[in-house]
N, C-alpha and C positions, 0 to 999 in steps of 0.2 A: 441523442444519437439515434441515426435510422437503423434500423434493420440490417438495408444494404449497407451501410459504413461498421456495423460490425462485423458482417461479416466479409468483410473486405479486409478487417484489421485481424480476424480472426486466421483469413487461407493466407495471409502475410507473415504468419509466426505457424504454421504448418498442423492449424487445429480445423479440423472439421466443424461446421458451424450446426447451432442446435439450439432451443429457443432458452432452455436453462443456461447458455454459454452466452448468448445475446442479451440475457437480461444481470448477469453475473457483469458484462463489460460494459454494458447501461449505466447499471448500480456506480462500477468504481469509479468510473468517469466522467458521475457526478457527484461524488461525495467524498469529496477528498480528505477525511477524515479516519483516515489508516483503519475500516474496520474490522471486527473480529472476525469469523465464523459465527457465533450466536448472533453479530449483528446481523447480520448481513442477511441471514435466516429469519429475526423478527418481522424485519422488511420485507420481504418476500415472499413471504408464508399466504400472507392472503392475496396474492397476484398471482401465486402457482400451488395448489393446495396439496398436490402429491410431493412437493419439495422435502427432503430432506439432509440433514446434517450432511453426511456423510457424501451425497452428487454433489453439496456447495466444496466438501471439502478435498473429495475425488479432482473437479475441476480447478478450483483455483492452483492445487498442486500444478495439476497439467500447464496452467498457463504460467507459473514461478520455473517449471523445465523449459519450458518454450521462451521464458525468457518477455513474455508479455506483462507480468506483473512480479513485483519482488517480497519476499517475507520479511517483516521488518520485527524483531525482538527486542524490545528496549527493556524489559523486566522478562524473569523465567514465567510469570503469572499469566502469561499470556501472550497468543502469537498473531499478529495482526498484519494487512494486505496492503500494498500501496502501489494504487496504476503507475506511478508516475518513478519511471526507471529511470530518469538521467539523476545525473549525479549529485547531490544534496544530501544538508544533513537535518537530522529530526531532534526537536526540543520536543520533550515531556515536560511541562510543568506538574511539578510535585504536590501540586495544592489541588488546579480543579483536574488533573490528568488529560487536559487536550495535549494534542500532538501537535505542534507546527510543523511544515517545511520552510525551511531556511535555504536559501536557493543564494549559491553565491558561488563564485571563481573555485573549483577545486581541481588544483593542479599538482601531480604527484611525482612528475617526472624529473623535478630538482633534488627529493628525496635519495641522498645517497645511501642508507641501507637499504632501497630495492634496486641498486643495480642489481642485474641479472634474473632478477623477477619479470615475473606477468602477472598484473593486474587486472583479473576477468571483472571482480565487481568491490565495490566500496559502500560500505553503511556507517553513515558517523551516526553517533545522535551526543544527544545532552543532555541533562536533567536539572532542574533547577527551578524560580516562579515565573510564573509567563509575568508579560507587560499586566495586563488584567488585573489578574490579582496583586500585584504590585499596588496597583492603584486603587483595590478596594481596599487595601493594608492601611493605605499611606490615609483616604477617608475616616476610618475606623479609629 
C-alpha cells in the first residue's frame, strides 16, 4: 500500500495521517493474521526505532473507534487486530493457535429474537483443529 492510498483510507474514517498510522495500516493490510500488540511492535521496531508499545496501542484503539479496524478476543489471554471489518467468522485452531477467516453468507435479519434490535457489529469465532493439523494427526 502507497503512502497516498493510506492516507486516503486514513481522512476516510476521520484520522489524521502520520507515518506510525501509515505503517500500522501497511502492517494490517498485509498480514492477515489477527496480530497482537507485541506483534506488531517486533515488526516494527527496527523500521521505526523510537516506536513504542503504548503509540501501537494509543493508535490501533483510535482506528477500532473509527471503525477502521475491529478488536477481535477469542481467548481472555490476549487481544488481537483485524483490518478486515466485514462480516466473518474467526476459527482458532487449538493445536497450532492460527486464526482463520472464514468469510461466508452472514445473514441476521431472519433471527427472530432481535426483532427490535440494532445490530452495530458481529464477531463469531470458533475454536477447534484447523484442516493442517488434521492432517499431520491423520500422517502420525
Amino acid at each position: 500500500m502507497t503512502y497516498s492510498e493510506a492516507e486516503e483510507i486514513l481522512r476516510k474514517h476521520n484520522i489524521k495521517p502520520s507515518l506510525l498510522r501509515y505503517k500500522l495500516i501497511n502492517y494490517l493490510s498485509q498480514h492477515y493474521t489477527h496480530p497482537t500488540i507485541d506483534t506488531i511492535y517486533r515488526e516494527l521496531k527496527p523500521e521505526i526505532p523510537t516506536l513504542s508499545k503504548t503509540s501501537i496501542y494509543n493508535n490501533l484503539y483510535l482506528f477500532v473507534e473509527k471503525n477502521l479496524v475491529q478488536i477481535l478476543k477469542i481467548d481472555e489471554k490476549e487481544i488481537r487486530f483485524d483490518y478486515d471489518t466485514t462480516p466473518h467468522i474467526h476459527f482458532k485452531c487449538e493445536k497450532c493457535g492460527k486464526i482463520y477467516d472464514i468469510h461466508t453468507n452472514i445473514e441476521f435479519h431472519d433471527i427472530k429474537q432481535l426483532d427490535g434490535f440494532t445490530v452495530n457489529q458481529t464477531i463469531l469465532f470458533m475454536k477447534g483443529v484447523c484442516a493442517k493439523c488434521n492432517e499431520k494427526e491423520k500422517k502420525n
